[in-house]
MOPAC internal coordinates of N, CA, C and O (Angstrom, degrees):
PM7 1SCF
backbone

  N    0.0000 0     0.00 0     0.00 0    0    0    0
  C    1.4393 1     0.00 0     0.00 0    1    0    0
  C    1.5236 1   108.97 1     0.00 0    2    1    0
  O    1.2310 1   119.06 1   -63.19 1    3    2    1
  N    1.4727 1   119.40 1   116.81 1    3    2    1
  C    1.5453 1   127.77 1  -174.66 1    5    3    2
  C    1.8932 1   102.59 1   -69.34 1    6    5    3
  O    1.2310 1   123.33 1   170.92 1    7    6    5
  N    1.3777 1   111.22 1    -9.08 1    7    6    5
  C    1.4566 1    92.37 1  -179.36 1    9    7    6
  C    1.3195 1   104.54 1  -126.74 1   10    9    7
  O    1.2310 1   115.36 1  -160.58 1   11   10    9
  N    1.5503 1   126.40 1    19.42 1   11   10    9
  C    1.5396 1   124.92 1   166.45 1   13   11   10
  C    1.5344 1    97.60 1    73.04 1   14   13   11
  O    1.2310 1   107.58 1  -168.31 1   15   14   13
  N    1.4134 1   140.77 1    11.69 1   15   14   13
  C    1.3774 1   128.32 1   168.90 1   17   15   14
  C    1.5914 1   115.48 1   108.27 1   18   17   15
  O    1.2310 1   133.73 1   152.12 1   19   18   17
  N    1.5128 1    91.07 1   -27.88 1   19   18   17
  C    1.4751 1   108.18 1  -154.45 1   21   19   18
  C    2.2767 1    93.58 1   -46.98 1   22   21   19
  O    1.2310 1   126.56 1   -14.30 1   23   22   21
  N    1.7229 1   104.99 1   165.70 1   23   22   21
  C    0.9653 1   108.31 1  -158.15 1   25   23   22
  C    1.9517 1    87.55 1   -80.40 1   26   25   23
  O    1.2310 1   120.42 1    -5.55 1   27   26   25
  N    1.4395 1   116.81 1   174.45 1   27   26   25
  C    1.3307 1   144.69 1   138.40 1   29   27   26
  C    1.2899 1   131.47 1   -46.27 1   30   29   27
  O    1.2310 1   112.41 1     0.48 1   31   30   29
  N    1.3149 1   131.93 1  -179.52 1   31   30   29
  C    1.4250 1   131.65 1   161.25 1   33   31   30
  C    1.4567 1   109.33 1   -85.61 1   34   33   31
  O    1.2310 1   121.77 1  -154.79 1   35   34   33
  N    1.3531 1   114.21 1    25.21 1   35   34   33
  C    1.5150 1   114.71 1  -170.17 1   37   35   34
  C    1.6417 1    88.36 1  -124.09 1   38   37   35
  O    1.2310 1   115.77 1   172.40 1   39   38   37
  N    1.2556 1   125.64 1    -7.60 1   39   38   37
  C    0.9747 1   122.48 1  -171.96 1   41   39   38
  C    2.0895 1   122.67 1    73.75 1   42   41   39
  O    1.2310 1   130.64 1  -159.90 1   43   42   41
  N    1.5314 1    97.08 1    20.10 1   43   42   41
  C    1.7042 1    91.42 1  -164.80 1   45   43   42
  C    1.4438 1    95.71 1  -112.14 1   46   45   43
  O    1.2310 1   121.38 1   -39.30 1   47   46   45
  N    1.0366 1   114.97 1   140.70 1   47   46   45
  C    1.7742 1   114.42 1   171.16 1   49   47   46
  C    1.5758 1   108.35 1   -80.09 1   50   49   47
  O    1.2310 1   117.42 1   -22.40 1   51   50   49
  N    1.3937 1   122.52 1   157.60 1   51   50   49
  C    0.8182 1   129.20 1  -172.59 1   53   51   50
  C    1.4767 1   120.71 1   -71.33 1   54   53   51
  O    1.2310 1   113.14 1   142.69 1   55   54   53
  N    1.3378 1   130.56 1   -37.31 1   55   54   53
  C    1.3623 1   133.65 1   130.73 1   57   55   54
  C    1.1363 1   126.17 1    24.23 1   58   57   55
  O    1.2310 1   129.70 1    87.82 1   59   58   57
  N    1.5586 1    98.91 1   -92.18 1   59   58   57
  C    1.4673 1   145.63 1   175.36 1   61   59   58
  C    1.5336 1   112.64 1   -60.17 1   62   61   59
  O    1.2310 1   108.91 1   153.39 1   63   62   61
  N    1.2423 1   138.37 1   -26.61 1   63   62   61
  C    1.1763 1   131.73 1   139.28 1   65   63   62
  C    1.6982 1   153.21 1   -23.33 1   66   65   63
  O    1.2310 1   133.46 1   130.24 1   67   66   65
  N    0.8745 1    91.59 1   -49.76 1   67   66   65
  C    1.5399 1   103.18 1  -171.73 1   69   67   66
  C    1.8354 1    89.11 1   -81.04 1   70   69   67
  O    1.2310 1   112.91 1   157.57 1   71   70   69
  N    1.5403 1   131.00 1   -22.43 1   71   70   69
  C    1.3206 1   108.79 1  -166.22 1   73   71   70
  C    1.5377 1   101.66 1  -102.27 1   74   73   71
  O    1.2310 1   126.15 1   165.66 1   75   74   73
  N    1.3657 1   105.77 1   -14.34 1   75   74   73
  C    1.3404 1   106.54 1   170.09 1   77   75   74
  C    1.5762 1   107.54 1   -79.26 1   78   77   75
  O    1.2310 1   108.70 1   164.50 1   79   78   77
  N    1.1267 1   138.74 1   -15.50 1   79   78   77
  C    1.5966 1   132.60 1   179.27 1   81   79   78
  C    1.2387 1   100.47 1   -92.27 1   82   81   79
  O    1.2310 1   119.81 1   153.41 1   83   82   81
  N    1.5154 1   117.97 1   -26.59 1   83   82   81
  C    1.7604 1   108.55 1  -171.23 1   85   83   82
  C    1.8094 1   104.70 1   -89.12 1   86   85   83
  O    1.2310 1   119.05 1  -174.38 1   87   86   85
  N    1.2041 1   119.42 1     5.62 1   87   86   85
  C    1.4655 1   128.52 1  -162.23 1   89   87   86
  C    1.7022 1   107.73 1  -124.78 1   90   89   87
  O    1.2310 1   124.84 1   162.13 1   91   90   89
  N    1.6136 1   108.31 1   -17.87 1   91   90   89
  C    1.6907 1   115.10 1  -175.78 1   93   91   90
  C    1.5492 1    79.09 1  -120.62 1   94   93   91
  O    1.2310 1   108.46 1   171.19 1   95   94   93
  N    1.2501 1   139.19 1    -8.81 1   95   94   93
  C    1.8880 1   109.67 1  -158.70 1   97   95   94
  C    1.3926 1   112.54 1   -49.30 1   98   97   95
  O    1.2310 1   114.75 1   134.94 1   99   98   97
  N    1.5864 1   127.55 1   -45.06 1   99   98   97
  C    1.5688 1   103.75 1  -176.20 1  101   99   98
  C    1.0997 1   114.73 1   -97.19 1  102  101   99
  O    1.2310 1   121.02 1  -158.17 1  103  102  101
  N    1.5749 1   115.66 1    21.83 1  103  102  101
  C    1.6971 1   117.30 1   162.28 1  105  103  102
  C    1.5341 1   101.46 1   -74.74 1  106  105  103
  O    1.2310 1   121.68 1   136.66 1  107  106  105
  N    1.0785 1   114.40 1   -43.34 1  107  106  105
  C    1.4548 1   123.43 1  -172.20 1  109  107  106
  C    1.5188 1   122.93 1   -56.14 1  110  109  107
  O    1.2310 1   135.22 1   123.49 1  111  110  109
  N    1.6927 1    88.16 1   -56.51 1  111  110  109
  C    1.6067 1   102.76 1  -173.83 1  113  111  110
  C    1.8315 1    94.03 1   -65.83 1  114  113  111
  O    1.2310 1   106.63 1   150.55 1  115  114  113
  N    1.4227 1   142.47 1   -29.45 1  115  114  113
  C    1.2535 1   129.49 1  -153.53 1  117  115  114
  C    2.0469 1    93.78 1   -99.32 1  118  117  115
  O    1.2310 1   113.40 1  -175.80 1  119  118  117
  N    1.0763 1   130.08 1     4.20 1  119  118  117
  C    1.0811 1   149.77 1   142.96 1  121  119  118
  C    0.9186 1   132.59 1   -51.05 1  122  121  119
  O    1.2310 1   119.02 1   103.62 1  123  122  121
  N    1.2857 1   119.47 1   -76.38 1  123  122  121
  C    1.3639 1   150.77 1   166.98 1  125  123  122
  C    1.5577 1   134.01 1   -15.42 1  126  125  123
  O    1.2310 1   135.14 1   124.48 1  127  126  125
  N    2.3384 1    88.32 1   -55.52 1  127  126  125
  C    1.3826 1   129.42 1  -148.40 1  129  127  126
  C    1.5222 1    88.57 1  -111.62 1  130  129  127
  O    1.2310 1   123.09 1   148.15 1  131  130  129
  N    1.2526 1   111.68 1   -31.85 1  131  130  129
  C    1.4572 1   109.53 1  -172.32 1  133  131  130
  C    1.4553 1   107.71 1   -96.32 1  134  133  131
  O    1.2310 1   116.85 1   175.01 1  135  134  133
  N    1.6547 1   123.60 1    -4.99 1  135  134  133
  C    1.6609 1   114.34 1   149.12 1  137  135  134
  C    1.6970 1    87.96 1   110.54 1  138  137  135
  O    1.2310 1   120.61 1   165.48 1  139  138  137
  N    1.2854 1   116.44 1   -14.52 1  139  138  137
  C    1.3318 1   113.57 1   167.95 1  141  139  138
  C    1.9659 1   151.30 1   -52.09 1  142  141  139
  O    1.2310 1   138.99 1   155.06 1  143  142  141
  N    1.4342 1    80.78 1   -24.94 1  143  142  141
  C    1.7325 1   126.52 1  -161.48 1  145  143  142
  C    1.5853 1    74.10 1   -73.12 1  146  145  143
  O    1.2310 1   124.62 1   -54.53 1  147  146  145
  N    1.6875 1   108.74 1   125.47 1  147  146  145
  C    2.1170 1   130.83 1   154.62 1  149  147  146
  C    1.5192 1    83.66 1  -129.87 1  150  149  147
  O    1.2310 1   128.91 1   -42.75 1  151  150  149
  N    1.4657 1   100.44 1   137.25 1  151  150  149
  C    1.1807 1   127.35 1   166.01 1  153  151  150
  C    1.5139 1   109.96 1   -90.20 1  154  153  151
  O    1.2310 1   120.35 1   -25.96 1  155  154  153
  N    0.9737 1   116.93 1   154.04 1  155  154  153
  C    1.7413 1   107.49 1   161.46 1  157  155  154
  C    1.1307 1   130.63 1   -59.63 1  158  157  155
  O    1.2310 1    93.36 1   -14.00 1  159  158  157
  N    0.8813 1   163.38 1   166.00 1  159  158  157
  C    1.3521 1   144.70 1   114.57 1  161  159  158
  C    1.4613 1   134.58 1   -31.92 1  162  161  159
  O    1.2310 1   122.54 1   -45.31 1  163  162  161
  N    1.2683 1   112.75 1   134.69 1  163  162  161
  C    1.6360 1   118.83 1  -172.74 1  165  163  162
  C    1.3378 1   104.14 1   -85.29 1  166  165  163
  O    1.2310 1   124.35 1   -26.81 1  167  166  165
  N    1.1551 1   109.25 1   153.19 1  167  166  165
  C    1.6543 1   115.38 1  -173.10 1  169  167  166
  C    1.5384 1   113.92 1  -120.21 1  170  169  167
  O    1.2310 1   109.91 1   -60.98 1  171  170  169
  N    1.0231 1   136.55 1   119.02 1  171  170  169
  C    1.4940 1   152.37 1  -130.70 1  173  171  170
  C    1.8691 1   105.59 1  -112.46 1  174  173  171
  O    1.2310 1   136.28 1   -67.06 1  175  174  173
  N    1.0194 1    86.09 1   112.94 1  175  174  173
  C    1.6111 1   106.51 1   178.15 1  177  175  174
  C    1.1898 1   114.49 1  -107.35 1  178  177  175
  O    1.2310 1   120.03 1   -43.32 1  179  178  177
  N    1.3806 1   117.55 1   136.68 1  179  178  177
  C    1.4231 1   145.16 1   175.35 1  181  179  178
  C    1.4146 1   111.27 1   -97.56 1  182  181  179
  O    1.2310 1   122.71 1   -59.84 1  183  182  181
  N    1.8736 1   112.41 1   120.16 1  183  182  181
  C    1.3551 1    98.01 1  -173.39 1  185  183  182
  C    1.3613 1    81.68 1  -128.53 1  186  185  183
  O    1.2310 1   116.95 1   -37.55 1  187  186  185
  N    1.2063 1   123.40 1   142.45 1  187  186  185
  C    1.7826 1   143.28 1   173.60 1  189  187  186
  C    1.3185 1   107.58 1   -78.39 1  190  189  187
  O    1.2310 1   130.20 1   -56.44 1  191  190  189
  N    1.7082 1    97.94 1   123.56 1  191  190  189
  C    1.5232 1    98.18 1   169.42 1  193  191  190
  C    1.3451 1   135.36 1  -103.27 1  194  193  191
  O    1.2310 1   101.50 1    -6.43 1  195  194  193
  N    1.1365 1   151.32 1   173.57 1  195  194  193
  C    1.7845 1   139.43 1  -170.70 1  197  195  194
  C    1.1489 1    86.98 1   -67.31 1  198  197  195
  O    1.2310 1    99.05 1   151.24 1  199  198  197
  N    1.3866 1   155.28 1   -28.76 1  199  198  197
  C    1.8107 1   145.53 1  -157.19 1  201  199  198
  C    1.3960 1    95.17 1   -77.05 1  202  201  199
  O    1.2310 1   117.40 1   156.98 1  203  202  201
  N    1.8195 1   122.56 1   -23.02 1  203  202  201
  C    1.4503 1   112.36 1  -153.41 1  205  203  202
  C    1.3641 1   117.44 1    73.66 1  206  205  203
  O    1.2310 1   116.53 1  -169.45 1  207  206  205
  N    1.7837 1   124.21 1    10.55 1  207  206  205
  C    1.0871 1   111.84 1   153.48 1  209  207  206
  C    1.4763 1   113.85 1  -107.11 1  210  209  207
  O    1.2310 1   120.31 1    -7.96 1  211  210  209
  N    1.3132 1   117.01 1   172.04 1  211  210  209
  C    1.6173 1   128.79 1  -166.62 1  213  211  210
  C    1.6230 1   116.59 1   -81.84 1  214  213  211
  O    1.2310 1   105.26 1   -42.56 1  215  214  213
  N    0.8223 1   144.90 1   137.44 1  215  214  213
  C    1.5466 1   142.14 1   150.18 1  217  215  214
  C    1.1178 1   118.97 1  -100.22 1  218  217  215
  O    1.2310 1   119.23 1   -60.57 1  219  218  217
  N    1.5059 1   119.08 1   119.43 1  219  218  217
  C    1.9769 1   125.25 1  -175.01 1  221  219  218
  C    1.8800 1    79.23 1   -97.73 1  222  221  219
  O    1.2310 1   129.95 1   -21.32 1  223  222  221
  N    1.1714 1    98.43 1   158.68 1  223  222  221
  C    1.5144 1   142.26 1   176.53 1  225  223  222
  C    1.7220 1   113.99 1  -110.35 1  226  225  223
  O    1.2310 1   115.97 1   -70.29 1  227  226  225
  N    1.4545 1   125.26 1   109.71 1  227  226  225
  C    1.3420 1    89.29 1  -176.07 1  229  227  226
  C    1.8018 1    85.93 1  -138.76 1  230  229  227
  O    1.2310 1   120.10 1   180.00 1  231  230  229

């Protein structure tokens, strides 16, 4: 795991995922299909490069 587990901006660890998708899946999919489904918003990280210029993540 490239991020050690650590949680999301959703607050869920990665863990904890897979039982929450296997436990909501056709909450999701009937969401989704029915035009209902907002994602969060992604939250934008700045990673520094050896040039001293910035890299956003989006």
């Amino acid at each position: 795991m490239c991020n050690k587990g650590a949680a999301g901006v959703d607050m869920m660890e990665v863990d904890s995922f897979k039982d929450y998708l296997v436990s909501q899946k056709d909450a999701l999919i009937c969401s989704i299909l029915g035009g209902r489904y907002r994602r969060h918003p992604t939250r934008r990280v700045f990673i520094p490069k050896g040039n001293g210029m910035a890299q956003h993540t989006d």
